[in-house]
C-alpha positions in Angstrom: 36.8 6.0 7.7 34.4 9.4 8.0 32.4 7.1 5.3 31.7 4.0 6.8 28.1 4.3 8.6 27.0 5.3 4.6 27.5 1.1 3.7 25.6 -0.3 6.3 22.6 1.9 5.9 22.5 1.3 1.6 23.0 -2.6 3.4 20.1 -1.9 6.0 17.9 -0.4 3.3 18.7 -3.4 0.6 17.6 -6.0 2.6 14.5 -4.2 3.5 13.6 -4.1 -0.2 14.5 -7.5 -0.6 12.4 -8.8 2.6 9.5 -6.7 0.9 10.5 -8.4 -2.6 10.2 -11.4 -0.8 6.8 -11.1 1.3 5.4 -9.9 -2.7 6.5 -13.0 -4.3 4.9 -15.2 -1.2 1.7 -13.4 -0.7 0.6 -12.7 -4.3 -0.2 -16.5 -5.3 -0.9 -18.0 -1.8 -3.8 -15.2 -2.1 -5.5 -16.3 -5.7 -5.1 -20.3 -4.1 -7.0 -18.9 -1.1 -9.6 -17.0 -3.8 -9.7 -20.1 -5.5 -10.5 -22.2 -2.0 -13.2 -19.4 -1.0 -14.6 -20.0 -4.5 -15.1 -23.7 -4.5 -15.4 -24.6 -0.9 -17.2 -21.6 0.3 -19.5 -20.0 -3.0 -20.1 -23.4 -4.3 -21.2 -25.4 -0.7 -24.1 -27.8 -1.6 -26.4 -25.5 0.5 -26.0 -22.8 -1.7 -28.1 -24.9 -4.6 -31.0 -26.1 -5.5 -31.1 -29.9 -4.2 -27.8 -29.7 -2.6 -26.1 -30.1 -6.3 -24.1 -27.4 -7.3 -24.6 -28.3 -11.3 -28.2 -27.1 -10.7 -29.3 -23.6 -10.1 -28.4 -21.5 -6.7 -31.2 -20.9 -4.5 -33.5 -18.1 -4.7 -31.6 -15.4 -3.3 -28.5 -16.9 -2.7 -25.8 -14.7 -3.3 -22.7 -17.1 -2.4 -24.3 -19.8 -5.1 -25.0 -16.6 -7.6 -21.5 -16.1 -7.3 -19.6 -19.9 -7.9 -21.9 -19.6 -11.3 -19.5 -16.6 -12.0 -17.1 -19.7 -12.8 -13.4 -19.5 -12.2 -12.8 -16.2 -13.4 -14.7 -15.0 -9.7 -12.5 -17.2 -7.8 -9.3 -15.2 -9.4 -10.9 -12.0 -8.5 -11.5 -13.2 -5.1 -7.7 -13.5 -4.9 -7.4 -10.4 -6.0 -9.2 -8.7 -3.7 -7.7 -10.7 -0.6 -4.2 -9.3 -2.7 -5.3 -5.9 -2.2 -6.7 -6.6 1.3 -3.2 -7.8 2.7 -0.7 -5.3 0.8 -3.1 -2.6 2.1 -2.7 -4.0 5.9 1.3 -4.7 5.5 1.4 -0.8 4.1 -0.8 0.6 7.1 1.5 -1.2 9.5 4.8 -0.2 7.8 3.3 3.3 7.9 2.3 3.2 11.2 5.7 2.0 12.5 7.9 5.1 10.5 5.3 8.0 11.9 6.6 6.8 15.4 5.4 5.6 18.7 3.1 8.6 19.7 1.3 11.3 17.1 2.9 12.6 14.5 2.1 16.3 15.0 2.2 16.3 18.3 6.1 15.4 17.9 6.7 18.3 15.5 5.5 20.7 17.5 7.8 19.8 20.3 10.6 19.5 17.7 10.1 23.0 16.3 9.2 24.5 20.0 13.3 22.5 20.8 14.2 24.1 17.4 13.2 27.8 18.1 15.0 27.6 21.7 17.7 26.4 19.9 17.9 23.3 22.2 19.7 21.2 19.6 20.1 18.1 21.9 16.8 18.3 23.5 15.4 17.6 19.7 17.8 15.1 18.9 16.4 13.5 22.3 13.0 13.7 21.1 13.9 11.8 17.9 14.9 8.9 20.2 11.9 8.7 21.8 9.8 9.0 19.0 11.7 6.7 16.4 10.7 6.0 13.2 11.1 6.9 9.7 10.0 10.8 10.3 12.5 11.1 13.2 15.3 9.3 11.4 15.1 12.0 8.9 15.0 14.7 11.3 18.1 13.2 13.8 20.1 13.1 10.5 19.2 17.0 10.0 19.9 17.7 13.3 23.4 16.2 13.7 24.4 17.5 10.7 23.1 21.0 12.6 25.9 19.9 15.3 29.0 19.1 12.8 28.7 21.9 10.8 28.0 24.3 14.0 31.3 22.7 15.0 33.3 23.4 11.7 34.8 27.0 11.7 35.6 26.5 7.7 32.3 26.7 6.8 30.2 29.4 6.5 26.6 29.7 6.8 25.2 29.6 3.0 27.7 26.4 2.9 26.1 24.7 5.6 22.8 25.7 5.1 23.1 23.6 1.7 24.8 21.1 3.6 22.0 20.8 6.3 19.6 20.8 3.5 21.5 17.7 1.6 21.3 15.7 4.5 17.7 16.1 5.3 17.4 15.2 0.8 19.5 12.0 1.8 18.0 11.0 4.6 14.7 11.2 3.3 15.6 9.1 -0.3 16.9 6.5 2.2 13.8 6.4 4.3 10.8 7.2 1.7 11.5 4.1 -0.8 10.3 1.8 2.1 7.0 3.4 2.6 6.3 3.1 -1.1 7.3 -0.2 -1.6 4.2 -2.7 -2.8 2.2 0.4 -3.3 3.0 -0.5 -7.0 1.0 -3.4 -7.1 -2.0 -2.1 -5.2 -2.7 0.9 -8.1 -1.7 -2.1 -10.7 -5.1 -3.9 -9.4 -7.0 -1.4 -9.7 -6.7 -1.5 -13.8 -5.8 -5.5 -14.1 -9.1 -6.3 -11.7 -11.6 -4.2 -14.2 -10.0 -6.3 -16.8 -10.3 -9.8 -15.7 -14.1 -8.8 -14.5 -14.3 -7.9 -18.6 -12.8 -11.2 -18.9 -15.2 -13.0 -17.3 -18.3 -10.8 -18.5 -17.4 -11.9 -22.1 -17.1 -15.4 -20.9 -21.0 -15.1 -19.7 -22.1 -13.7 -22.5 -20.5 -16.1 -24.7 -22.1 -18.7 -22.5 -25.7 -17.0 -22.7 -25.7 -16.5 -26.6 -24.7 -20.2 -27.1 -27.9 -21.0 -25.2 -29.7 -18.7 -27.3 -28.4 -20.9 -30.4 -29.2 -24.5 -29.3 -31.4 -26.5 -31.2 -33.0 -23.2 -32.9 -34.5 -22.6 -29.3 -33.4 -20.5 -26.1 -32.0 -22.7 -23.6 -33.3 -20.8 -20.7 -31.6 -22.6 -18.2 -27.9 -21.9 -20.3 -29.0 -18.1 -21.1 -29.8 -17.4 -17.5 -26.7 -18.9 -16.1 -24.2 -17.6 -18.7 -26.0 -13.7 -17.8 -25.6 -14.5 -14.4 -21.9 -15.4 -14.5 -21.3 -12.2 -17.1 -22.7 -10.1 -14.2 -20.9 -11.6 -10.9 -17.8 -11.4 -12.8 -18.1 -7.4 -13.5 -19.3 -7.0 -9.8 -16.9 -8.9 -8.7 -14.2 -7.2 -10.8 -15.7 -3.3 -10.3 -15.2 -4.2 -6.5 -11.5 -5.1 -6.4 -10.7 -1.7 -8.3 -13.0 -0.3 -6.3 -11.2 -1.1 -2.6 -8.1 -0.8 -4.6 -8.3 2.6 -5.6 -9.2 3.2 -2.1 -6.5 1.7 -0.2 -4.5 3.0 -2.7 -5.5 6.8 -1.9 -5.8 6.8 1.4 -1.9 5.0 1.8 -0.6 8.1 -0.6 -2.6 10.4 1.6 -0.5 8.8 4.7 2.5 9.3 3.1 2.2 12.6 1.4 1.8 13.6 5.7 5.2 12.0 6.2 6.7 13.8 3.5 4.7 16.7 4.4 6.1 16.6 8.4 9.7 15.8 7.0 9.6 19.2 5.0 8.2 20.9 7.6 11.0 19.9 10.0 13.8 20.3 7.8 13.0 23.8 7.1 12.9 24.4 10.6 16.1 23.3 11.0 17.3 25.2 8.2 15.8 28.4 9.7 17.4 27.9 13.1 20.7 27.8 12.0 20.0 30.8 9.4 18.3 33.3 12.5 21.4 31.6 15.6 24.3 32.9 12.9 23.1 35.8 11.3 
């Protein structure tokens, strides 16, 4: 029965993973449909062409009819982007919620200032108040502090490695959560280069079959095929772009996590090593 709580947090985490499983499955083609909507309703609006007809040329200038002439490769991209756009928001929220409800550093510090006037409970309390992923880990440390501080069989190397092992466990239990989706965010950054390529050799093969009508340039052909070679490799270089992005600045925020977690475990390790030397 000592084991019990150990199912229901494997159960807790599972059906996290599967709710984020889930939310991937959903959001992934419900955003190219959208890219696809932005491409035809929005990029290709009569205004954006010459005479209202979107089979004619955009306006001078016009960026939005520029960019329907990209053809349907662009409106994939689109989705792409708004891919990366709402895995990056989900990830700063999850993030957000497992630092805890006030700063993260400011709650170390009164975890460590706790720790090193060996105010066990007074930690634990913070733990509550803060909440999260960070403090999850921590409370885990902490109680293990208590049990083993209670057990006279054990002596200090043992339950330093046994302090130590519950701050490992805790954290494998709490980390894979923050790192879920994060997958698919660096896996745009190489796929949304390569359907730009895609659609920059569809261009080109567009403008070189103008250049081969009727032994004379089609000008009207070459200039749309260039243009749709070039929307669709700045179309492309900006989804890796803000996908490279997100995805650096979401490792950065979780390498601080980590970072905190290590910080406070060893803390805990070296209270317990200095109260029972």
């Amino acid at each position: 029965m000592a084991n019990a709580p150990k199912p229901t947090t494997v159960k807790k985490e599972t059906s996290s993973s599967s709710a984020s499983n889930v939310f991937a499955t959903l959001v992934i083609p419900i955003c190219i449909a959208l890219g696809f909507a932005v491409w035809y309703f929005v990029f290709g609006a009569a205004d954006n062409f010459i005479d209202g007809d979107r089979d004619k040329l955009p306006l001078p200038g016009n960026y939005l009819g520029t960019a329907f002439k990209g053809g349907f490769v662009v409106a994939i991209l689109v989705g792409l982007l708004l891919v990366v756009i709402v895995f990056s928001i989900e990830r700063f929220i999850v993030i957000g919620k497992a630092s805890g409800k006030s700063s993260l550093d400011t709650f170390i510090v009164k975890v460590k200032g706790f720790l090193n006037s060996g105010n066990i409970e007074a930690a634990k309390a913070e733990c509550d108040k803060q909440q999260g992923s960070v403090a999850n880990v921590i409370k885990s440390g902490l109680k293990k502090y208590s049990e083993v501080e209670a057990d006279p069989n054990m002596d200090v190397e043992q339950s330093i490695v046994a302090i130590q092992k519950e701050v490992e466990e805790a954290t494998a239990l709490e980390m894979p959560m923050l790192e879920q989706n994060l997958t698919i965010i660096a896996t745009l950054v190489s796929i949304g280069t390569l359907i730009g390529l895609l659609g920059t050799v569809k261009g080109m093969i567009t403008a070189f079959a103008g250049l081969a009508n009727s032994g004379a340039p089609d000008q009207s052909a070459l200039a749309v095929g260039i243009s749709e070679a070039l929307i669709n490799t700045m179309t492309g270089i900006l989804v890796s772009t803000v996908a490279i992005i997100m995805y650096n600045v979401l490792t950065s925020k979780i390498d601080k996590l980590t970072y905190a977690i290590d910080e406070a475990g060893f803390s805990i390790v070296q209270t317990y090593a200095s109260s029972h030397k």
